[in-house]
LOVOKOL-815401 format. One record per atom (N, C-alpha, C, O, CB): residue number from 1; atom name; x, y, z. Coordinates in steps of 0.2 Angstrom, whole numbers, always signed. Glycine has a CB too. Example, Ala and Ser with C-alpha at 12.3 -4.5 7.8 and 13.67 -1.06 7.14 Angstrom:
<recs>
  nr atom     x     y     z
   1    N   +66   -28   +39
   1   CA   +62   -22   +39
   1    C   +66   -16   +39
   1    O   +71   -17   +42
   1   CB   +57   -22   +45
   2    N   +64   -11   +35
   2   CA   +68    -5   +36
   2    C   +64    +0   +39
   2    O   +67    +6   +40
   2   CB   +70    -3   +29
</recs>
This chain:
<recs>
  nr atom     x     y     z
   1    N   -13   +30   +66
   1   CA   -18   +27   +61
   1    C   -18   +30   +54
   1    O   -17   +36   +54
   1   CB   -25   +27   +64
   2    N   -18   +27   +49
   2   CA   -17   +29   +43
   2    C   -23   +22   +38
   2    O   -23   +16   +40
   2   CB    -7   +28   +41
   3    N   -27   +26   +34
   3   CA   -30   +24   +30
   3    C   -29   +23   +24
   3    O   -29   +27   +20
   3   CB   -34   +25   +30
   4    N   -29   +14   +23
   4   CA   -26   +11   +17
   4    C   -32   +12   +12
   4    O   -38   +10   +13
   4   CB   -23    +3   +18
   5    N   -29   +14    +5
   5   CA   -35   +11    -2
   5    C   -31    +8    -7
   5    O   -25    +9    -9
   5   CB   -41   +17    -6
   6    N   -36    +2    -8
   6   CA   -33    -3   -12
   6    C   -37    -3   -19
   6    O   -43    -1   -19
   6   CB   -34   -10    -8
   7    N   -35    -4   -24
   7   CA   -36    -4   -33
   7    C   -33   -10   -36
   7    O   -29   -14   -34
   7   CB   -31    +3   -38
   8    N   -39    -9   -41
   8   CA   -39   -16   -46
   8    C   -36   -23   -43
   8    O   -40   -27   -39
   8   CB   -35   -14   -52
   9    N   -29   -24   -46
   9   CA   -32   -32   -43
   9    C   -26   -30   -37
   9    O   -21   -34   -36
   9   CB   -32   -42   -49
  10    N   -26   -26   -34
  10   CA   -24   -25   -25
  10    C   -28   -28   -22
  10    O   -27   -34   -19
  10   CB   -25   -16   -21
  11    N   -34   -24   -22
  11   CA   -40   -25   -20
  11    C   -43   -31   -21
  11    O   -45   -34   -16
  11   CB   -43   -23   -22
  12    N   -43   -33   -28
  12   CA   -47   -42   -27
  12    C   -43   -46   -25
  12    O   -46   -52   -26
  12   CB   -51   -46   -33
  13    N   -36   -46   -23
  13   CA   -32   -52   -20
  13    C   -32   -51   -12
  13    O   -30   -56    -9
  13   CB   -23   -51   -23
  14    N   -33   -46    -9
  14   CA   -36   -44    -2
  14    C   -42   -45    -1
  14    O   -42   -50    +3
  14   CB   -36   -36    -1
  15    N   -47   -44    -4
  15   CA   -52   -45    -5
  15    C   -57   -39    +0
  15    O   -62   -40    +3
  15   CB   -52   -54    -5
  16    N   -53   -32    -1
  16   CA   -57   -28    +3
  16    C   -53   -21    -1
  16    O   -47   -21    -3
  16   CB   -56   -29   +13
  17    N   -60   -15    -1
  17   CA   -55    -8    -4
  17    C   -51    -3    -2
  17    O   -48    +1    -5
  17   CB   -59    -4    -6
  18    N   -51    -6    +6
  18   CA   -47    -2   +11
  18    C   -48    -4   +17
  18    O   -51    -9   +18
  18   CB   -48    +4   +11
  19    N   -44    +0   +21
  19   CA   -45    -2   +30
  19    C   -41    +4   +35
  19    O   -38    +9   +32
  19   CB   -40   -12   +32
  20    N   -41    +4   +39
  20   CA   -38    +8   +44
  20    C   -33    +3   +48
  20    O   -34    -1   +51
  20   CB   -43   +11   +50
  21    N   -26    +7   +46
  21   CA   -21    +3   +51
  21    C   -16    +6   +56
  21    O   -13   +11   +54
  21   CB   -18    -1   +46
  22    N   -14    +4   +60
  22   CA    -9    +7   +65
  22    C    +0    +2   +62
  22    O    +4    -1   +66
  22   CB   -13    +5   +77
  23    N    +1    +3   +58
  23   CA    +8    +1   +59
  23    C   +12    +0   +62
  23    O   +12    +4   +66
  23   CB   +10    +3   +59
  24    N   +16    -3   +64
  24   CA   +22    -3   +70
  24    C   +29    +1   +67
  24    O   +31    +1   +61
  24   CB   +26   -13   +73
  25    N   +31    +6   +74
  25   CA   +35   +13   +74
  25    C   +40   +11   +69
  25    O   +43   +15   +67
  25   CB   +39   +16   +82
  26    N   +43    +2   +66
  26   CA   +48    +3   +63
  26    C   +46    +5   +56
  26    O   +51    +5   +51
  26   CB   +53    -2   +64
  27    N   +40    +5   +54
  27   CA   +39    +5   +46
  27    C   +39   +12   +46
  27    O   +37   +15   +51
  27   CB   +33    +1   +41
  28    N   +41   +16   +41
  28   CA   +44   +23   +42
  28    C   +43   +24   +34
  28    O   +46   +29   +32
  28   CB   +53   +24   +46
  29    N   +40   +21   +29
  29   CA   +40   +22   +23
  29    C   +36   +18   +20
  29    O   +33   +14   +24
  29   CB   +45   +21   +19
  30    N   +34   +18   +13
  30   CA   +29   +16    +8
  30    C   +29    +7    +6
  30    O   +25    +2    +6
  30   CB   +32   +22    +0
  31    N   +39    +8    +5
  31   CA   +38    +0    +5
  31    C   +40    -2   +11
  31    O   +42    -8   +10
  31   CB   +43    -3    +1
  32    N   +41    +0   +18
  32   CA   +41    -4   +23
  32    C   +32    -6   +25
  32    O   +29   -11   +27
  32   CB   +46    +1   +31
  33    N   +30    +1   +21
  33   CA   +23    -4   +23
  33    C   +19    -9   +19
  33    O   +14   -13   +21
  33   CB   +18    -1   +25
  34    N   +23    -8   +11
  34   CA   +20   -15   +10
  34    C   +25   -21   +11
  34    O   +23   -27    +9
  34   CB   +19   -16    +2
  35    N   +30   -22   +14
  35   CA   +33   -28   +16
  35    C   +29   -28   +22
  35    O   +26   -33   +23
  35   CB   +41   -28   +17
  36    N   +27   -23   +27
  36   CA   +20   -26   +35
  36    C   +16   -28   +33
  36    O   +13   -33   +36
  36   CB   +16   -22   +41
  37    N   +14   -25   +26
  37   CA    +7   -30   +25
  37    C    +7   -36   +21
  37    O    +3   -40   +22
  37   CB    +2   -26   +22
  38    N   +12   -36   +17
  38   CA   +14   -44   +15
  38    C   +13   -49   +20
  38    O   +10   -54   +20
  38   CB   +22   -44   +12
  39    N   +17   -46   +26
  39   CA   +19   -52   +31
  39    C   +13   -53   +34
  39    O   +14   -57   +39
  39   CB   +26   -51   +38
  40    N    +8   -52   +34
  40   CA    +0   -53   +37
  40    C    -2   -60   +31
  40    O    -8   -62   +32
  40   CB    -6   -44   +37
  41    N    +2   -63   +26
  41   CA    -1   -68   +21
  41    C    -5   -67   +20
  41    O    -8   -61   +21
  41   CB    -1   -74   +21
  42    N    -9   -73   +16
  42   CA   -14   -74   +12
  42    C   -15   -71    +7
  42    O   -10   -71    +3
  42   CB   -19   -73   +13
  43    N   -20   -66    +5
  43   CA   -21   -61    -2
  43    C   -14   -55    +2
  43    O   -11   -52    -2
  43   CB   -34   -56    -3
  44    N   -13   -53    +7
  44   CA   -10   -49    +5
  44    C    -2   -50    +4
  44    O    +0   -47    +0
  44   CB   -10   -45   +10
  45    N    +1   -55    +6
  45   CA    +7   -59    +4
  45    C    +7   -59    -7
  45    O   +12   -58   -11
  45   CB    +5   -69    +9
  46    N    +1   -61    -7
  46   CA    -1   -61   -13
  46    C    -2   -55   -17
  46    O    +0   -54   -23
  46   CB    -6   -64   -13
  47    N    -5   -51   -13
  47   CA    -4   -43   -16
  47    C    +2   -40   -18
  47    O    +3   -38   -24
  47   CB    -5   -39   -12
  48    N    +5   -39   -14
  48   CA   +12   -37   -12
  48    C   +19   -41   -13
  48    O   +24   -40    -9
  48   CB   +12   -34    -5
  49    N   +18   -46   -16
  49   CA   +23   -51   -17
  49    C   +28   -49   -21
  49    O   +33   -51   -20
  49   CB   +21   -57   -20
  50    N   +27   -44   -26
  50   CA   +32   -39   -30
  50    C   +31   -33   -29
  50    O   +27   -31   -33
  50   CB   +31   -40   -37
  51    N   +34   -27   -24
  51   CA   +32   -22   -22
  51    C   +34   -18   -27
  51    O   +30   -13   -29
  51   CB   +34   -20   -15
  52    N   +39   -19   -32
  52   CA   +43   -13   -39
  52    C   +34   -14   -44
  52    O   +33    -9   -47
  52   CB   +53   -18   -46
  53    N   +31   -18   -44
  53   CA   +27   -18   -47
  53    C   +18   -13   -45
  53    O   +12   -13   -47
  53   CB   +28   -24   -48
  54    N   +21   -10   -39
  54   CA   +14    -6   -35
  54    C   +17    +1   -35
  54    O   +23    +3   -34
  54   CB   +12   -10   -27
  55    N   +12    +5   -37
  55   CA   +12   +13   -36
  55    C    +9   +16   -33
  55    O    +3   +14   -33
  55   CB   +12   +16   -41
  56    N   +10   +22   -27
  56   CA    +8   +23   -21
  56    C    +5   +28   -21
  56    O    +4   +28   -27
  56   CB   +12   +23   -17
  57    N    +1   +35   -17
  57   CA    +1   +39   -17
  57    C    +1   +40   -11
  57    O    -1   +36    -7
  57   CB    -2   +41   -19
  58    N    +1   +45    -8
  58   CA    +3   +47    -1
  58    C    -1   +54    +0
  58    O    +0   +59    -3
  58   CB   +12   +48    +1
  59    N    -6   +53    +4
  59   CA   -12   +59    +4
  59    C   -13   +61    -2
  59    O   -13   +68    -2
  59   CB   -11   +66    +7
  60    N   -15   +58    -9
  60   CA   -16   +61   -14
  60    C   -11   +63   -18
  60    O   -13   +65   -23
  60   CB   -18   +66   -13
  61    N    -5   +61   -17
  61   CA    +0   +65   -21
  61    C    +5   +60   -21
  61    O    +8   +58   -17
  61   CB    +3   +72   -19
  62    N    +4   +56   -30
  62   CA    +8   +51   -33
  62    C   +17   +49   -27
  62    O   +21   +54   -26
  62   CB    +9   +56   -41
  63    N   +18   +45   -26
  63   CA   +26   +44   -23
  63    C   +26   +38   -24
  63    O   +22   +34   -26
  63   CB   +28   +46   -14
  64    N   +34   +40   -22
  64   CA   +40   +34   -23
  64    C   +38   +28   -17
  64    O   +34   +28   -12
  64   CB   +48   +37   -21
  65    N   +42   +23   -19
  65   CA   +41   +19   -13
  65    C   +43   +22    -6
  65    O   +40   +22    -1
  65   CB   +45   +14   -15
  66    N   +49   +24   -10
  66   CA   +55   +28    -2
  66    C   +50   +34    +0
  66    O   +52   +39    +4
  66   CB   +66   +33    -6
  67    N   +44   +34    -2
  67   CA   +42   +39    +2
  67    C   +40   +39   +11
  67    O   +36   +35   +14
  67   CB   +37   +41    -2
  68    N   +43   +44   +14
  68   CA   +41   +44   +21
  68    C   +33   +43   +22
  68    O   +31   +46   +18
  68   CB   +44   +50   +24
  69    N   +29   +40   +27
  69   CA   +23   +37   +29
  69    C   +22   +43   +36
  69    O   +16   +44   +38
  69   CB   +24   +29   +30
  70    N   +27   +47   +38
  70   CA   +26   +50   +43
  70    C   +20   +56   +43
  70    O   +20   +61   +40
  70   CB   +32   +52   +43
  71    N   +17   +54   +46
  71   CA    +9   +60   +47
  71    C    +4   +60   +41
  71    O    -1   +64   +41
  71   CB   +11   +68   +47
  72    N    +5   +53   +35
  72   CA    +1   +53   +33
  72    C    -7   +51   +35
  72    O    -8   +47   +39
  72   CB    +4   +50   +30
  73    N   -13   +53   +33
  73   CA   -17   +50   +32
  73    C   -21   +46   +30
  73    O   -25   +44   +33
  73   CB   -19   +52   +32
  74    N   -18   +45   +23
  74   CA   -23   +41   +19
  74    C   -17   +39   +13
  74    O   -14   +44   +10
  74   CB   -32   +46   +15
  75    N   -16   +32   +12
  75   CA   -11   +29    +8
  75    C   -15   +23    +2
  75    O   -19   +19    +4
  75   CB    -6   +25   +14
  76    N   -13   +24    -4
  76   CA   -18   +23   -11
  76    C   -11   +16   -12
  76    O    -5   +18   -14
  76   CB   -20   +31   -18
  77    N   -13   +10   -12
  77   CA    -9    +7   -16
  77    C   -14    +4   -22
  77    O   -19    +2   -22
  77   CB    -4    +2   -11
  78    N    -8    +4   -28
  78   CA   -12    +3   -34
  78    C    -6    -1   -39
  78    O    +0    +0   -37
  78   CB   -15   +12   -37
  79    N    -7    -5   -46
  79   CA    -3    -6   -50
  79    C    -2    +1   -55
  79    O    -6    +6   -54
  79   CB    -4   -11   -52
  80    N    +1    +0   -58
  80   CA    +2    +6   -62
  80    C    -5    +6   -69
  80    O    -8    +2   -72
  80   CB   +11    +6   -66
  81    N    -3   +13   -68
  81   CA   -10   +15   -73
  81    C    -9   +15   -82
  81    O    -5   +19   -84
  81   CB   -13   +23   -71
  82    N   -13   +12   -87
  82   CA   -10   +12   -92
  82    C   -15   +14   -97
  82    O   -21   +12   -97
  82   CB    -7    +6   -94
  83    N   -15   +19  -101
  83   CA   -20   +23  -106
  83    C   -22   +17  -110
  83    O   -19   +11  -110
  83   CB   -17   +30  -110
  84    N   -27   +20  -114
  84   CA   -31   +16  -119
  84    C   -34   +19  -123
  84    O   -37   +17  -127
  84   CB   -35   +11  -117
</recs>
């Protein structure tokens, strides 16, 4: 089980800030799991419809798509952050 949080408009196209999810053994990375959670549609199909456009962190610590998901706890997907 691994706990998802969702930002800005992640979030309002899901229409929730997070959840607890169990995966299936073949997603093994960052973007295999936003392609599982795309394929669930609706706001998340909508979410994740352009994954190059989402930035991740993995327990806290900024990663790549290609990052391994293995023994994480707590997965942040977000768009990218822009100063002002």
């Amino acid at each position: 089980m691994v706990r998802l949080l969702y930002f800005a408009w992640v979030r309002e196209a899901i229409g929730k800030d997070g959840e607890t999810v169990d995966p299936p053994a073949e997603v093994v990375d960052v973007a295999g799991l936003v392609a599982w959670l795309a394929g669930r549609g609706g706001g998340y199909a909508e979410a994740f419809a352009e994954p190059a456009r989402l930035r991740a962190a993995v327990d806290q610590a900024f990663a790549p798509l290609d990052t391994s998901i293995a023994g994480a706890v707590e997965i942040a997907l977000f768009p990218p952050v822009t100063g002002g």
